[in-house]
N, CA, C and O of each residue as an XYZ file, in Angstrom:
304
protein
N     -36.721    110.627    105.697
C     -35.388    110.467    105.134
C     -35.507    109.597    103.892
O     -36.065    108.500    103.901
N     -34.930    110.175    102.788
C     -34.839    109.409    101.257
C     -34.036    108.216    101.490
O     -33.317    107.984    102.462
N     -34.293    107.369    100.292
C     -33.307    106.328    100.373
C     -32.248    106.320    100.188
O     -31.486    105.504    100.708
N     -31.856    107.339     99.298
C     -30.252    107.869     99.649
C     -29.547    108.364    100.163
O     -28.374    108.660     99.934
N     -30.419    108.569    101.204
C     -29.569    109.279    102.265
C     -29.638    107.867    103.344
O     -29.016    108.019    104.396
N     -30.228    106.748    103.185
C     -30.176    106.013    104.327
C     -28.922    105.191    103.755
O     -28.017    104.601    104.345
N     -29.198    105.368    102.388
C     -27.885    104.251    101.916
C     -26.357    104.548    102.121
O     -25.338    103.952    102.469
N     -26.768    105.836    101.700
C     -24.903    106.620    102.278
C     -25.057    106.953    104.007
O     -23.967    107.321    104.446
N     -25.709    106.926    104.649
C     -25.355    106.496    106.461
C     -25.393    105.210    106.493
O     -25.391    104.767    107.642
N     -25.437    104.244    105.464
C     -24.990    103.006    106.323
C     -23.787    102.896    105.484
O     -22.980    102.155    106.046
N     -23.256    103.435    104.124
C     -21.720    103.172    103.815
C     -21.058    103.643    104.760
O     -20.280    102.927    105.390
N     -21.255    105.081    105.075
C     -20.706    105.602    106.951
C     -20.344    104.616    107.687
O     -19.212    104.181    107.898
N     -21.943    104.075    108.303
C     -21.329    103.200    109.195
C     -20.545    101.979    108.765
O     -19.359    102.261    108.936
N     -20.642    100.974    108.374
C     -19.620    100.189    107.415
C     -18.762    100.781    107.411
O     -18.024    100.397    108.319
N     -18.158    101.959    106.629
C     -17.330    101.929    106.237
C     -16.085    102.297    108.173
O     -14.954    101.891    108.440
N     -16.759    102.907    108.756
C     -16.858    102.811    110.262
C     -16.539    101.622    111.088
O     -15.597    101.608    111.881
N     -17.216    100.780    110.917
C     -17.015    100.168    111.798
C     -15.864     99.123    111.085
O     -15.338     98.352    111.888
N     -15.373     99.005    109.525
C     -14.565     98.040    108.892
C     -13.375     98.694    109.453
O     -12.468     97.938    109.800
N     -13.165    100.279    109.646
C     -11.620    100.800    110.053
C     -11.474    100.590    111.275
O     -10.285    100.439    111.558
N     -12.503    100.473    112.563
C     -12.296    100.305    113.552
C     -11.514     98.249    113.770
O     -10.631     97.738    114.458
N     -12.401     97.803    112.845
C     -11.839     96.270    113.010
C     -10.551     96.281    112.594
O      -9.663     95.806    113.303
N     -10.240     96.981    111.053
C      -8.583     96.873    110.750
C      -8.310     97.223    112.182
O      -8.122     96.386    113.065
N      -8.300     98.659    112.362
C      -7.515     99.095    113.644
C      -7.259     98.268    114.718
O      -6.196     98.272    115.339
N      -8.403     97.411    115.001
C      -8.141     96.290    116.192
C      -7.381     94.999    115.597
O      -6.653     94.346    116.345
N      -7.570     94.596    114.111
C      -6.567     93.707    113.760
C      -4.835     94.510    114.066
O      -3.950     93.766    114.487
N      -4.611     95.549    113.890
C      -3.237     95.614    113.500
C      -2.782     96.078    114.673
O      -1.573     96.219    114.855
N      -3.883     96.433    115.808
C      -3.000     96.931    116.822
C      -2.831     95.354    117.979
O      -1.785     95.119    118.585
N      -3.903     94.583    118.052
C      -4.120     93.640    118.705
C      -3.364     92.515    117.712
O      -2.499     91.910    118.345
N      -3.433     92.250    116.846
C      -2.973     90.994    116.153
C      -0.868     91.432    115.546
O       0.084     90.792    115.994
N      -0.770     92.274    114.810
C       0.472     92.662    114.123
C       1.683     92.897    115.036
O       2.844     92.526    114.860
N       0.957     93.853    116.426
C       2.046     94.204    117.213
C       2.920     93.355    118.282
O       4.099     93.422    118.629
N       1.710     92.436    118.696
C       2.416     91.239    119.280
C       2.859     90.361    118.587
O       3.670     89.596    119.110
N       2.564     90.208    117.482
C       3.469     89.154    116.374
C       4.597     89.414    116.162
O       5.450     88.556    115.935
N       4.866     90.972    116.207
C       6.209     91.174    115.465
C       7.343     91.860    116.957
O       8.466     92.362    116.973
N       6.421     91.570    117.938
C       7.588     91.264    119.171
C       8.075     90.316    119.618
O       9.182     90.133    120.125
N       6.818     89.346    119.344
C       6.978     87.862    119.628
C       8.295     87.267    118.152
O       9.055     86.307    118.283
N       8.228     87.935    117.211
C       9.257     87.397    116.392
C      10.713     88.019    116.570
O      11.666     87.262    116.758
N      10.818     88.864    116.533
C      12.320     90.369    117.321
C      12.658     89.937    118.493
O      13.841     90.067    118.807
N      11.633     89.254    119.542
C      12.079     88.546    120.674
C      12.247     89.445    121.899
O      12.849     89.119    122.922
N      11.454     90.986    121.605
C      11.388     92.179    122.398
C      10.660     91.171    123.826
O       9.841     90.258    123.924
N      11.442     91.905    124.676
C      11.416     90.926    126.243
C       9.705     91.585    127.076
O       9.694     92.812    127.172
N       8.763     91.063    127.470
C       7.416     91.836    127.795
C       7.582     90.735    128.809
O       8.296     89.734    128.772
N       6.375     91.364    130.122
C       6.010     90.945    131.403
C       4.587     89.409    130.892
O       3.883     88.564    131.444
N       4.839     89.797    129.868
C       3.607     89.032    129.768
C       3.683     88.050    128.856
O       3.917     88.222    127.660
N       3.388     86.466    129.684
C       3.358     85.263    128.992
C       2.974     85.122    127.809
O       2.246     85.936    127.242
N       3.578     83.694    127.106
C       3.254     83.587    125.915
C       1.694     83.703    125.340
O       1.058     84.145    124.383
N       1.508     82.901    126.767
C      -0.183     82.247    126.286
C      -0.950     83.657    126.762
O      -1.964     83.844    126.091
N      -0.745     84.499    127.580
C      -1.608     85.464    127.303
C      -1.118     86.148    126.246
O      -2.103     86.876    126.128
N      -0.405     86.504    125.387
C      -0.036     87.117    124.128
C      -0.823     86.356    123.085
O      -1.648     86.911    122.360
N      -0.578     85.245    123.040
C      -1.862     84.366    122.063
C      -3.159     84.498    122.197
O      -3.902     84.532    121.215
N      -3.506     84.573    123.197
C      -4.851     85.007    123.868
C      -5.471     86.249    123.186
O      -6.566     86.219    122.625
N      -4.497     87.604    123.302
C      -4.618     88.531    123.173
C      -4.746     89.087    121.766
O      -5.380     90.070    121.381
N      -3.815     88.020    120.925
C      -3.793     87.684    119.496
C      -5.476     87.377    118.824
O      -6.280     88.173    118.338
N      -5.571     85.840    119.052
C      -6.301     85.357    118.959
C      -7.975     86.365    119.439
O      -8.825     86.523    118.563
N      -8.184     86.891    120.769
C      -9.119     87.650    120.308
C      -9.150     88.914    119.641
O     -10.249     89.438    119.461
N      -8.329     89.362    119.331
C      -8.028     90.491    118.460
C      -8.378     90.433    117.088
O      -8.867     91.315    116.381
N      -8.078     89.336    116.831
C      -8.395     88.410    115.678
C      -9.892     88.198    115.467
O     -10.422     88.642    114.448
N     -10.403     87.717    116.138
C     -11.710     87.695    115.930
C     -12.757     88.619    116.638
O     -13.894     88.175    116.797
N     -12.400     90.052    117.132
C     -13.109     91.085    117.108
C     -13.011     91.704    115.901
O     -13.953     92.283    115.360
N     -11.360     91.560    115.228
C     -11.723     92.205    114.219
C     -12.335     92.065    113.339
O     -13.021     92.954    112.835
N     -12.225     90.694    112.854
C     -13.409     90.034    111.768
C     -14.904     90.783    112.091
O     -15.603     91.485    111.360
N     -15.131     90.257    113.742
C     -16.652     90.507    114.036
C     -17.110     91.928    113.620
O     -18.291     92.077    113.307
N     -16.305     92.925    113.595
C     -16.432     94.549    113.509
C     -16.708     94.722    111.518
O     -17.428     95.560    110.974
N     -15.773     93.512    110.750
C     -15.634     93.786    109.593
C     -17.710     93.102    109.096
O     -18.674     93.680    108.594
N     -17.432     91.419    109.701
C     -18.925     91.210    109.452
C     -19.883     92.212    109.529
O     -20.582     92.642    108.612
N     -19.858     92.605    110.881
C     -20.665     93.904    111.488
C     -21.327     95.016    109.875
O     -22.367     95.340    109.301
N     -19.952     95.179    109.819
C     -19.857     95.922    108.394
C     -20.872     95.716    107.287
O     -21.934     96.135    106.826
N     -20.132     95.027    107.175
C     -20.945     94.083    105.427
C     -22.609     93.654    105.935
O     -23.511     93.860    105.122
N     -22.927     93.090    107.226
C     -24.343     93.425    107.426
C     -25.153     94.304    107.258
O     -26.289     94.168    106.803
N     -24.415     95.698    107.761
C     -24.984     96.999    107.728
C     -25.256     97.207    106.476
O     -26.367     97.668    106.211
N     -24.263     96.905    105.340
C     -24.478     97.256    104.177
C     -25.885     96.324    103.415
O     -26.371     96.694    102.347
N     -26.341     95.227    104.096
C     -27.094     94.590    103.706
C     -28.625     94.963    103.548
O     -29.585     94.515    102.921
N     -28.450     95.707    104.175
C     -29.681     96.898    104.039
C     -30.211     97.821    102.937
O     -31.161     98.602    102.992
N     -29.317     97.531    101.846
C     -29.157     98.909    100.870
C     -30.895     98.804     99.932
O     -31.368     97.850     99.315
N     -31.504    100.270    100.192
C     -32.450    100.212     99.117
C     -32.158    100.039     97.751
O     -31.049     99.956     97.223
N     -33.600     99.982     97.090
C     -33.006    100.590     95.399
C     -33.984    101.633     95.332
O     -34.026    102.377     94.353
């Protein structure tokens, strides 16, 4: 396999695994924020909603790092 072809499968993956982290920021971090602010009534405590926040939050980062590592690889 050429080097350009290894370089564009790892923008793939990057670019892969950065939508999967948005996706876990906005579904884990945005959606309970903006119930917790509307005041929409849920079975589930504050502190596990922060919880749930909070690691959402930092899977997603970890998925975005993830990312930008992969890309750290790039030939010339």
């Amino acid at each position: 396999m050429g080097a350009t072809r290894r370089n564009e499968l790892r923008k793939h993956i990057a670019s892969w695994l950065n939508t999967l982290g948005a996706l876990i920021l906005s579904v884990g971090c945005l959606t309970p924020t903006v119930a917790l602010l509307l005041g929409v009534q849920s079975s589930a405590t504050r502190d596990t909603i922060l919880f749930v926040i909070s690691t959402s939050l930092l899977t997603g980062i970890s998925f975005h790092l993830l990312g930008r590592a992969v890309l750290s690889g790039f030939e010339e």
